[in-house]
N, C-alpha and C positions, 0 to 999 in steps of 0.2 A: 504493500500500500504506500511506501515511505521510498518506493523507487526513485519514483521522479523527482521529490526533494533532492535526492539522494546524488541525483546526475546531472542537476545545475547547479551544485556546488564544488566546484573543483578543489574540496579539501581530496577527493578521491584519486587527484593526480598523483598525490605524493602520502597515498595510505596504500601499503601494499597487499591492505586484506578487501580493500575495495575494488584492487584492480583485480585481484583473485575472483573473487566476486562474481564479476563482468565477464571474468573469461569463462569461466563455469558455464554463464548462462547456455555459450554458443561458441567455442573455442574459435573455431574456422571463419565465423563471421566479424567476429573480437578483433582478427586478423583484416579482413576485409574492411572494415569501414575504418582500419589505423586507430582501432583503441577508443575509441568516440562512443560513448555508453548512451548518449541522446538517438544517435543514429541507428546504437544495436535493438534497444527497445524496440524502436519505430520495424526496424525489420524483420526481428526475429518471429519467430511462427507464434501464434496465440496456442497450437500443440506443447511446442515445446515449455513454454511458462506455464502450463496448468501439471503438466510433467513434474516440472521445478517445484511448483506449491506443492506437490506432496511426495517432495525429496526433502527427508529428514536433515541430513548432512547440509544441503544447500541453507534450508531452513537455519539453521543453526547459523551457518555460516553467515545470513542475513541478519540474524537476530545479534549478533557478536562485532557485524560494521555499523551496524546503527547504534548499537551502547556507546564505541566508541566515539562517534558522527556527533551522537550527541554531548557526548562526557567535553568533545573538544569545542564545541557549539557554544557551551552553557558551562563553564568551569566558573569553581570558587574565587580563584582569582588568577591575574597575569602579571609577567613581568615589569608591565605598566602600570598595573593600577595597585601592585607592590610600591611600585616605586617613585609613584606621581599621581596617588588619588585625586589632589586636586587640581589637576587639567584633563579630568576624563569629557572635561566637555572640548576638547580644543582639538579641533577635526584637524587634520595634515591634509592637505590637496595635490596630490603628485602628478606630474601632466610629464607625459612622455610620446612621442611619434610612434613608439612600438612596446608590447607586450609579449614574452615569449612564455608565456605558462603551459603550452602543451600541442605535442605536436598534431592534435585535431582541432588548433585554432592557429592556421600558418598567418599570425598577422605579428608575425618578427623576423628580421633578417639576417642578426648576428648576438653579437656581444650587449650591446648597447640593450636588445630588448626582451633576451636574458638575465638579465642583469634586474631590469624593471620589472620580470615578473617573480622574478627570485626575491626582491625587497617587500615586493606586494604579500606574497608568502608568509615572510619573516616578519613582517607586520600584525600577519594576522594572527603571528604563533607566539608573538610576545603579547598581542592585546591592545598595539596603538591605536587611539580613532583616526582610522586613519580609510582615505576614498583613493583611487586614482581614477584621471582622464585620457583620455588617448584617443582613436581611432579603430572602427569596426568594418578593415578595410574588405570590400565582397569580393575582389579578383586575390586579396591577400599578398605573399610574396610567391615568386615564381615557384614553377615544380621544374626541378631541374633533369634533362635527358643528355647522357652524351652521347651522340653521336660517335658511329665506329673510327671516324677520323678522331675524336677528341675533342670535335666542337660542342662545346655547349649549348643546351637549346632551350630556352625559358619558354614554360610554358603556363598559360595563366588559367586558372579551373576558378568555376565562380563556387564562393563559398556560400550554402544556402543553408539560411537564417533556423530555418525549421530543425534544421539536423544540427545546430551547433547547439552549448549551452548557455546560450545567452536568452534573456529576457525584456520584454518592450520597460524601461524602463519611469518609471508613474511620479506626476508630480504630486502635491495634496488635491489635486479634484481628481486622482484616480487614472487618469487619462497619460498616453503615452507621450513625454516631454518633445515639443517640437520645439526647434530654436532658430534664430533666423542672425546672419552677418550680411552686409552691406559690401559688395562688391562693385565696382565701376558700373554702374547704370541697372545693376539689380539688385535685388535681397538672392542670398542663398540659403535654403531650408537646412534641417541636418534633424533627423532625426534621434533619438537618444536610446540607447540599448545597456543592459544590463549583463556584467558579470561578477558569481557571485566565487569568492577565492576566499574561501573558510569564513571566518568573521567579515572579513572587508568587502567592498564593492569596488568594480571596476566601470564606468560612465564610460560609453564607445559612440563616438559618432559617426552617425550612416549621413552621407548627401544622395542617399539613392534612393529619392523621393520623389510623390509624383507630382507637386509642387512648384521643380527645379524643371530649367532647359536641360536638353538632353545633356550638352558639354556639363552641366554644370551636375549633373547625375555620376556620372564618371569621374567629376572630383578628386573623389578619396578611395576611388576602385583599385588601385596599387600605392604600397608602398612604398616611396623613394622612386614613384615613376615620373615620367613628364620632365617639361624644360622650365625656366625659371619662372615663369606668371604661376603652372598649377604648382607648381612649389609655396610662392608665397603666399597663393587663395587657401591652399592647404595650412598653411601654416597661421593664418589669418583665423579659418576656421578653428585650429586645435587649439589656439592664445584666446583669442578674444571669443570664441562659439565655447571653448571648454566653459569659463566664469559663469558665461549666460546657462548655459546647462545644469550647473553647480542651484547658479541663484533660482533658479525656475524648481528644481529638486528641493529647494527651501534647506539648503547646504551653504552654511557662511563659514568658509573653514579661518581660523586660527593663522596659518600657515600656508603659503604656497609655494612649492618644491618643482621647481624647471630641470628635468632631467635632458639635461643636451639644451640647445637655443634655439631648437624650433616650435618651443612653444611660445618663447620671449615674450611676444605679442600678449599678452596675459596679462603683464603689467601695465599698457597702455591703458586696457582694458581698467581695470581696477583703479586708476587713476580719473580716468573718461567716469567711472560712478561716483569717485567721490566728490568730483570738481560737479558737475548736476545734479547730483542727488542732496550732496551735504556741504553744497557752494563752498567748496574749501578754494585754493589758488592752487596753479599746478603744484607749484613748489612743495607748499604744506600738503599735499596729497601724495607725491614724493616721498616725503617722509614717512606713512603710514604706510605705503607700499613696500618700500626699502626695509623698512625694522621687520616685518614679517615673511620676507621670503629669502629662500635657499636657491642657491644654483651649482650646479654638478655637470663643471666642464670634462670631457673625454676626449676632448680629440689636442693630439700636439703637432695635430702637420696642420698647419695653417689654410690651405684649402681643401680640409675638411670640414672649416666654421665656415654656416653658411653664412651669405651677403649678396645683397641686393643692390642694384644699380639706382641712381637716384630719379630716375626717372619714371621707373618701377614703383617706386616709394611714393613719386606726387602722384600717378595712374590712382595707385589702391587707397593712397589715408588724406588726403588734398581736401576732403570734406570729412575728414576724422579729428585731423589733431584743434581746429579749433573748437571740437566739444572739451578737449583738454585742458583748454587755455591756451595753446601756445601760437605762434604761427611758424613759417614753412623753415624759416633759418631754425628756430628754437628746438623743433621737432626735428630736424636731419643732423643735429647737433647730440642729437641723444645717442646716436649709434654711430656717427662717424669714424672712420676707421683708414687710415693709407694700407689699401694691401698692393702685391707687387703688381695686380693688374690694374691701380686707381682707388681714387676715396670712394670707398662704399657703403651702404649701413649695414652694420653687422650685427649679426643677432646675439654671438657669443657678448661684445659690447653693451649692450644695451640689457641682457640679460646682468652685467657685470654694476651697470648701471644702476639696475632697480633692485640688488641684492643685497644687504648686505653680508649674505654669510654665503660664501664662497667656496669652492674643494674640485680639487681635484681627484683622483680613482687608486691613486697609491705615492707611496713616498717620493717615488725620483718624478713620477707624475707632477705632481704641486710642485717641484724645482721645474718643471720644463712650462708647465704653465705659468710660475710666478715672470719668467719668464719673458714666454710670449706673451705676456699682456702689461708688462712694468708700464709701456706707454701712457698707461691710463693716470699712472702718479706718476707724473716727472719729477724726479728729485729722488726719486728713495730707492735703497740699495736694494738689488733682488730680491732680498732674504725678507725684507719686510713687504710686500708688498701682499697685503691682506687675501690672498688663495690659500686657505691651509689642507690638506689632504684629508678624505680617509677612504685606505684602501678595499678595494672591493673584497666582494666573499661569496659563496654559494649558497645556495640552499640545502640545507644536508639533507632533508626531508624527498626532495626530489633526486637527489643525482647521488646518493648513496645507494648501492645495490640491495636488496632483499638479503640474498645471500649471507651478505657480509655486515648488513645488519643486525642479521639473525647472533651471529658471531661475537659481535662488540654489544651486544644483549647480554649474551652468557657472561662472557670474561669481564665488562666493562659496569655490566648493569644498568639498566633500560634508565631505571629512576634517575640514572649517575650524568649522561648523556641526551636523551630524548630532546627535555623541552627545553634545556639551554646548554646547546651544544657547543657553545663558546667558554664555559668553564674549561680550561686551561685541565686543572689538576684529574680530570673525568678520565683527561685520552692517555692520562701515565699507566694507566692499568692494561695499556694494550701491551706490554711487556711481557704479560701472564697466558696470553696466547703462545700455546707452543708450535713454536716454529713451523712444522710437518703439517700443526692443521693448518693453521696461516697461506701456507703454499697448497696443500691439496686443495682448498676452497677456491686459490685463484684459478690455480688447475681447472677446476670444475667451471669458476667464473668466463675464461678463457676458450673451453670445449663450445660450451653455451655459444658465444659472443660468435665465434667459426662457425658455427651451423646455421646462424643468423646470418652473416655474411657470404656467405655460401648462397645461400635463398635469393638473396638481392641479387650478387652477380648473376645467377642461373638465369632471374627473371629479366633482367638486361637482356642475358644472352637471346631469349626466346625473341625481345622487341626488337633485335638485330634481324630476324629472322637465321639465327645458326643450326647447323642442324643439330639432332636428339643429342648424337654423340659431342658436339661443340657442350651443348645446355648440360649435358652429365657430367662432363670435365669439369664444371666449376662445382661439382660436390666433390670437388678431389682436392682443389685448391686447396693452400694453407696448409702450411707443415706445423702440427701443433707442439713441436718440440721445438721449435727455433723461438730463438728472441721476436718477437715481435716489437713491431716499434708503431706507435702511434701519431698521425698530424691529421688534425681535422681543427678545420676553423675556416672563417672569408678567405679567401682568397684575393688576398690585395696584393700590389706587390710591395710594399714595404716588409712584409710578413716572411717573403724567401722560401716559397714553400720548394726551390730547388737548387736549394744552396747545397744539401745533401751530393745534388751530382756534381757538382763544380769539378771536380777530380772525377771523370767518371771511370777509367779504368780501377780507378782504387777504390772506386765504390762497387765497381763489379767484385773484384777481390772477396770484399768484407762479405756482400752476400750470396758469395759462391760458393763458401766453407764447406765442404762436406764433412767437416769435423763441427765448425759450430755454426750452423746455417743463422741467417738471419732475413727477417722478409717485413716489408714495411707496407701500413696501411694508409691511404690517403682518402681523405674525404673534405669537401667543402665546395661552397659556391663563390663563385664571382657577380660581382654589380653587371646587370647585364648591358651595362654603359661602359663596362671595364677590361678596354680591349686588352690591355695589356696582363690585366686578372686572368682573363679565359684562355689567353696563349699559355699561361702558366699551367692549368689544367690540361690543356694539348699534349702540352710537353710532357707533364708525368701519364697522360692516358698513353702518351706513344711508347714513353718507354718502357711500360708495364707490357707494351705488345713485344717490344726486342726481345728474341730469343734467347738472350742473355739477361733478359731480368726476366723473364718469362715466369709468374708464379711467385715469383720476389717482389714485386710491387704490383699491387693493387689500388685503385679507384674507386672507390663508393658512390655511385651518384646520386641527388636527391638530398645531402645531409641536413638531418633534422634534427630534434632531439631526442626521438625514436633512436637515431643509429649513435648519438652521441652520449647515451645513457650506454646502448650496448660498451663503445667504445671506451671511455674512461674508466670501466670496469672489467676491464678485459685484456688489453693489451700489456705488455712488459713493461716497456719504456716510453713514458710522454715526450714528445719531441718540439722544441718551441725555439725559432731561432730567426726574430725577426730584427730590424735593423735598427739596434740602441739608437737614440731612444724615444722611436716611434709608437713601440706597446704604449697604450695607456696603462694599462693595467694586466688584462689579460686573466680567462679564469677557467678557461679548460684546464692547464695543471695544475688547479686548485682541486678539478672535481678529479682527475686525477688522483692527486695525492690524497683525499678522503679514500680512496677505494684501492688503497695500499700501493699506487702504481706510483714508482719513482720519477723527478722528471731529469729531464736531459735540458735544460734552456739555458737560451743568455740572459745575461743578469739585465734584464731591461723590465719593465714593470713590476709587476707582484713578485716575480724571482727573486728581486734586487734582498727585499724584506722575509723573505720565503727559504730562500738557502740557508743552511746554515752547518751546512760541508760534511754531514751525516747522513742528509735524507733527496739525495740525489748526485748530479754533476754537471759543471757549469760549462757555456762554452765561450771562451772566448775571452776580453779581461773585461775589467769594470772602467772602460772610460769610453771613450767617442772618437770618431775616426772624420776625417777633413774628405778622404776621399773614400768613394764607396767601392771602387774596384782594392785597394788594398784593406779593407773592413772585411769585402766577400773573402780576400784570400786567406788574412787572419785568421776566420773566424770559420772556412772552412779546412783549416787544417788543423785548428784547435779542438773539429767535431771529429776530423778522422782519427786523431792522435785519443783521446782521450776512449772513444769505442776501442778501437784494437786494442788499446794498452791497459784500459783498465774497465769501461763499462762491462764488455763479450768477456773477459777470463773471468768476471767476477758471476757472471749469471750460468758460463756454463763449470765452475769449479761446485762440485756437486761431491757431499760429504758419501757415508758407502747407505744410505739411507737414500741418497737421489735428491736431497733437502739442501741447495746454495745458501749456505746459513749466512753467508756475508752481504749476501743480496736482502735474504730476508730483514737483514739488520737493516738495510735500508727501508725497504716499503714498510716494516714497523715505524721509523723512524720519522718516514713520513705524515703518516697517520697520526704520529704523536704529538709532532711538530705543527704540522699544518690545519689537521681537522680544525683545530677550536678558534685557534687566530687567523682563519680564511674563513671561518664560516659567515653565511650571510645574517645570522644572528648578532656578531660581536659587529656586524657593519650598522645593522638598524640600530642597534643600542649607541654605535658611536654618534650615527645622526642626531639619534634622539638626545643624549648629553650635551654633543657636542654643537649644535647645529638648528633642530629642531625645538630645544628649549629656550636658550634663548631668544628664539625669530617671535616665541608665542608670548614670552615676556614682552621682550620691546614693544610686541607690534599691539600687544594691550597695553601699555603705556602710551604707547601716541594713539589710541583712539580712546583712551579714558575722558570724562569731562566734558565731550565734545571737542575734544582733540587737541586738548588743549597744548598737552605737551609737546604736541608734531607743529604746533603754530608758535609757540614759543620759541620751537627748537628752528622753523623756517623764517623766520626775525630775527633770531642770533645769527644764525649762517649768511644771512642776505645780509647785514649788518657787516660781517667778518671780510667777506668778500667784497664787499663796496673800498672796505677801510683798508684790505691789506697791503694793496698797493704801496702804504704810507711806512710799513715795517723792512725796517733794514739791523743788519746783527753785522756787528764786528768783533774779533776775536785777538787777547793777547795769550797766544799759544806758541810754545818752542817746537821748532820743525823738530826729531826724531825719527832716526834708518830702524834701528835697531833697540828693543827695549830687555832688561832680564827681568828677571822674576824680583817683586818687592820693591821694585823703583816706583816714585809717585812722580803727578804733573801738577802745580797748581795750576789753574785756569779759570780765566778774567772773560767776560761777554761783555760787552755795550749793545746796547738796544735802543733802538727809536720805535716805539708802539704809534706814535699818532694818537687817531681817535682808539682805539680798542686798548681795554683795561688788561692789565697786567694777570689778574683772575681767568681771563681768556685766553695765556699763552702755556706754553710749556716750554722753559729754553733747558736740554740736555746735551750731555757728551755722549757721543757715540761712538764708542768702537767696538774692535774684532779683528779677525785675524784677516793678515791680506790675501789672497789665493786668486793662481789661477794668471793667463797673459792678461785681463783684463784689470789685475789688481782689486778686483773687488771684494768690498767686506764679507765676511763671515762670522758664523756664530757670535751675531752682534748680542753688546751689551748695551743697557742705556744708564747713566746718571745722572738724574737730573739737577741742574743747576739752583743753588738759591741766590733770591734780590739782595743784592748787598748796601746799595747805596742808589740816587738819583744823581747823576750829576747839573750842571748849570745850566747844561740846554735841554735839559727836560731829558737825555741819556738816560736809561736804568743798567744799572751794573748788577753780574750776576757772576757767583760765584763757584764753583766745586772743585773737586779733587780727586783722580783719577790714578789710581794703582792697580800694578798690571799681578797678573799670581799664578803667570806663567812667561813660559821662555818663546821666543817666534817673533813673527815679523809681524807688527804689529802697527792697526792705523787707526786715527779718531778727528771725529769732525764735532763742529758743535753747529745746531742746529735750533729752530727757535718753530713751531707749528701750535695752531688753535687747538685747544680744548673745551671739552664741554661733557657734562655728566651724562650727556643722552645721544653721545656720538657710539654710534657701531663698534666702530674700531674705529682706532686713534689716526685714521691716514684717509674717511672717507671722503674728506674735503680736499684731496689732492695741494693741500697747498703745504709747504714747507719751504724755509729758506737757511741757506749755510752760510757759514762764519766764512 
């Protein structure tokens, strides 16, 4: 009776007594419709479920996911309302272009929406109130074919609404939420649909309405398809259609979290309400927008952020920004941006704009983004420049194997691990696994994951039309005694999915061993704008055909996360080896190392934080290369050197048991290491600490009173900025090469404030170590100066003293910047000036 509840709720994605369940009902159909429980209902026989009702075992087996279904539905309490009862009211609004929660809903295309369905997850397993918005796109993202040359072939299946599990989404009259955007000479409709992801909701917007022109139907039919107009109407609708969707749901969140800058346009949005609705000025509506939003930059190759031409920009908002207040200089002022092809308005900008709580995906990540975006604060040293990180993580829930589950249940205990799997001290107990079972189970894990890949090739083979005897050879495929080695992900080319061949006679070598074979899997798609993406899949489709890798490399077509759940639990060695330091983060050898598999990468995103020279092997050094033909050569003979010499003897040196105890020691080590500080549990909590608590503070301080303190605070700053012009800092400082440890500096300021009070500045010393050709500072300090005296012309002299308590090359400036008790952080004013 409790079915249907049961299969619009995608807690069943990542409960494995659900998915049991579902396969029971109809194993072979389970198969067919790709796992989709809306779909199997709908088809399976009305024989077969009167069968099921009075199957005892089944029965049971229903009666034992709904205890659970609900035990997780309706619990005594969460990690949030532990630890934050009072903001159970303070909704999080997460808006992202794509969602990857399951491969019967293809409306994701990588990492990025992965990653967003993974947090949606962990959200709902810690108890945040917490919504997201996005896109319920009907063509979704391509179904990828390769062609027997190697080409790739997207191809687009319309995803129908009936057979997913989503739901017409209802405002308070009941009725399903329509929402309307204003595009060049029309409204665009967008319907509003529901999914439901354990506790949490997921808002998806359809434009495949009957409402809309035809063009305007097709809108949001692909993901990341079209050229830059359906770009920005797309992005128009997911910014400014997400709010109205929200506000029409009778949803006022707390918080609003821009995951990537294509939903930027959000904040326009929410400024356009409060300049009409609660006649604030742009400025003070700035304010209240700013103190309550997050943004989570990912991309570090610069034309990866999107940007729009400015022409483009008067096309679509030319009858927008003056509901803002502003006009046409003032508005293309917000997102202005010099990139190498011209000023453009950039979303990541303007995202930067209206945020103040900022992050990058992982540690070296927020160095490559402080970075690329210092422009925004001219004056201030990298290191300070308010992007601070936190690094991604997975959902253990979803991409930890059953299996192996079952395993770190026993040894680990369910209570120890389950519902916060970012306790650190939980994963020391995987120690107590002994070794023999550890490896039989991957064993088994592995047998499994080959019979699955087996399957696929064969059914390739048949779409080729090869004959019987071609289609049975690929049940022969795979030597399940060699190293396997795993790469599955986009195929971009920064990622190097064939750096591997660069040497390829010595890669023939490595996997021709008839003493220790080794054979490597590939899977992943290319943008299908991405010519130079899908030559790179040519290139390993052809040479999986060369009769010298014949059976040694393989192609997966189609990768989803169907084959990428097989894949990270399955394979020997994770292989990641893209071009420092382009990763952002990267979190396939995250779900990896959960499921004991070592990785093999270079130290570029989550690696960098992730190694730690027990629980895998690195390639290649930890710095950056000027040129990329000598970075490929480096870094591919750091990959050969390191398999022959130490990865292959350590996997096949095999005790008289058959047990690589020295390998195991790894994939333990992995497991112990990485489970808890990759998980995507220890990432929502860092949001929530780090990120998400205070946006909910501030941004209820500036709209307490009738906002009062956001109109205060946009009269101080207007005030700051009219007057700063007038402030100038002199410094009586001794130049110093070289300083030792326990020397001090006295240091003297003069200052001219003008009109602005002395209570409005902050004059400090700044130093840190020098590093690097650039000289620039490091592991900065600040101390701040005190007023010592006024001198005759109205001068304020300021005082400190500066002692160093280490040895190095060492440099300091003194600097003089506004403060104010209800600034974000201390640099959101970009203004600073030096001695």
């Amino acid at each position: 009776a409790r079915l249907r509840e049961l299969v619009y709720n995608l807690w069943w994605s990542w409960s494995p007594q659900a998915l049991t369940l579902f396969e029971t009902i109809d194993p072979l159909l389970w198969e067919e419709v790709n796992h989709n429980p809306v779909k199997l209902l709908r088809m399976v026989s009305p024989a077969r479920l009167d069968l099921l009702a009075r199957d005892k075992e089944f029965l049971a087996l229903y009666d034992e996911v709904i205890a659970a279904f609900d035990a997780y539905m309706h619990p005594e309490s969460t990690w949030f309302s532990r630890t934050y009862p009072q903001h159970h009211d303070k909704t999080i609004a997460y808006f992202s272009a794509e969602f990857g929660l399951h491969e019967s809903l293809p409306i994701y295309s990588g990492g990025l929406g992965i990653l967003a369905g993974d947090h949606c997850k962990s959200a709902s397993d810690l108890g945040l109130p917490f919504v997201g918005v996005g896109f319920l796109y009907p063509q979704g993202y391509f179904t990828q074919h390769i062609a027997e040359d190697g080409t790739q072939e997207a191809i687009y299946e319309r995803l129908d609404f009936s057979d997913a599990p989503v739901t017409p989404a209802t405002g308070p009259d009941g009725q399903q939420v329509v929402i309307s955007v204003e595009l060049p000479g029309r409204n665009v409709y967008a319907r509003v649909w529901r999914i439901q992801v354990g506790r949490i909701p997921i808002f998806m917007l359809d434009t495949d309405v009957e409402m809309n022109a035809e063009p305007d139907r097709e809108l949001a039919a692909r993901l990341y398809g079209g050229d830059h107009e359906i770009r920005i109407a797309q992005e128009i609708v997911l910014g400014i259609g997400g709010v109205r969707a929200l506000r029409a749901l009778g949803i006022r969140p707390a918080v609003f979290h821009m995951n990537e800058g294509h939903s930027a346009f959000l904040s326009l949005e929410r400024v356009r309400e409060l300049v009409q609705e609660h006649h604030l000025t742009f400025f003070q509506a700035q304010q209240v927008v700013r103190a309550s939003s997050v943004f989570t930059t990912h991309t570090p190759v610069p034309a990866g952020n999107d940007a729009f031409a400015f022409d483009l920009i008067d096309k679509y908002f030319s009858t927008y920004w003056g509901q803002m207040g502003l006009d046409r200089i003032g508005f293309m002022n917000l997102a202005r941006w010099q990139t190498p092809w011209g000023e453009m308005f950039s979303m990541t900008v303007l995202a930067l704009r209206f945020a103040a709580y900022a992050n990058g995906v992982s540690k070296l990540h927020g160095h490559v983004a402080r970075k690329m975006w210092a422009g925004l604060w001219p004056g201030l040293p990298v290191e300070e420049v308010p992007i601070t990180h936190v690094t991604n993580g997975v959902h253990t829930g979803t991409w930890l194997s059953p299996e192996l589950a079952e395993l770190y249940d026993e040894y680990l205990g369910a209570e120890n691990w389950r519902e916060e799997p970012d306790i650190i001290a939980a994963w020391d107990k995987i120690e107590a696994i002994p070794d023999e079972v550890l490896w039989k189970r991957h064993q088994k894990l592995r047998h499994l994951a080959l019979d699955f890949l087996r399957d696929r090739v064969a059914a390739q083979r048949r779409r080729y039309g090869d004959s019987p005897a071609e289609v049975e050879a690929a049940y022969k495929l795979f030597n399940p005694d060699a190293l396997t080695i795993g790469f599955a992900r986009r195929f971009a080319t920064y990622k190097r999915a064939t750096l591997i061949f660069h040497d390829i006679e010595r890669i023939k070598r490595i996997l021709n061993d008839p003493e220790r074979p080794v054979q490597i899997i590939f899977s992943g798609k290319a943008h299908p704008a991405d010519e130079p993406g899908k030559a790179l899949i040519k290139r390993v489709h052809q040479l999986a055909s060369d009769p010298d890798f014949l059976g040694k490399i393989i192609f997966i077509e189609n990768y989803d996360m169907n084959i990428a759940r097989h894949l990270v639990s399955s394979v020997d060695l994770w292989l990641n080896n893209p071009r420092r330091p382009n990763e952002a983060s990267g979190t396939s050898g995250q779900k990896a190392a959960l499921n004991a598999i070592p990785n093999f990468s270079v130290l570029d995103g989550w690696w960098v934080e992730g190694y730690n020279g027990e629980n895998g092997w690195v390639i290649g050094e930890d710095r950056e290369y000027k040129n990329e033909q000598v970075q490929d050569e480096a870094d591919a003979q750091s990959l050969y050197n390191t398999l022959e010499r130490e990865i292959i003897p350590t996997f096949f040196n095999r005790d008289i048991d058959g047990v690589p105890r020295e390998w195991v020691k790894r994939m333990k080590a992995s497991v112990r290491y990485c489970a808890p500080r990759f998980s995507m549990s220890r990432q929502v909590k860092d949001y929530m600490n780090q990120l998400y608590l205070p946006a909910m503070e501030a941004g209820a301080n500036m709209q307490a009173d009738d906002f009062a303190a956001a109109k205060a605070l946009a009269a101080w700053k207007e005030g700051i900025y009219r007057s700063w012009g007038q402030v100038h800092i002199a410094a009586d400082a001794p130049r110093v090469d070289r300083l030792t440890m326990g020397d001090c500096l006295d240091l003297t300021a003069h200052v001219f404030l003008g009109a602005i009070s002395p209570e409005d500045v902050a004059v400090e010393i700044v130093w840190g170590r020098r590093d690097g050709e650039e000289d620039e500072l490091s592991d900065i300090h600040i101390i701040p100066m005190k007023q010592a005296g006024t001198g005759p012309d109205g001068r304020l002299t300021y005082s400190g003293r500066l002692c160093f308590d280490a040895n190095g090359k060492f440099g300091y400036a003194i600097r003089i910047l506004p403060i104010h008790p209800d600034l974000n952080n201390r640099f959101e004013m970009s203004l600073v000036k030096w001695a």
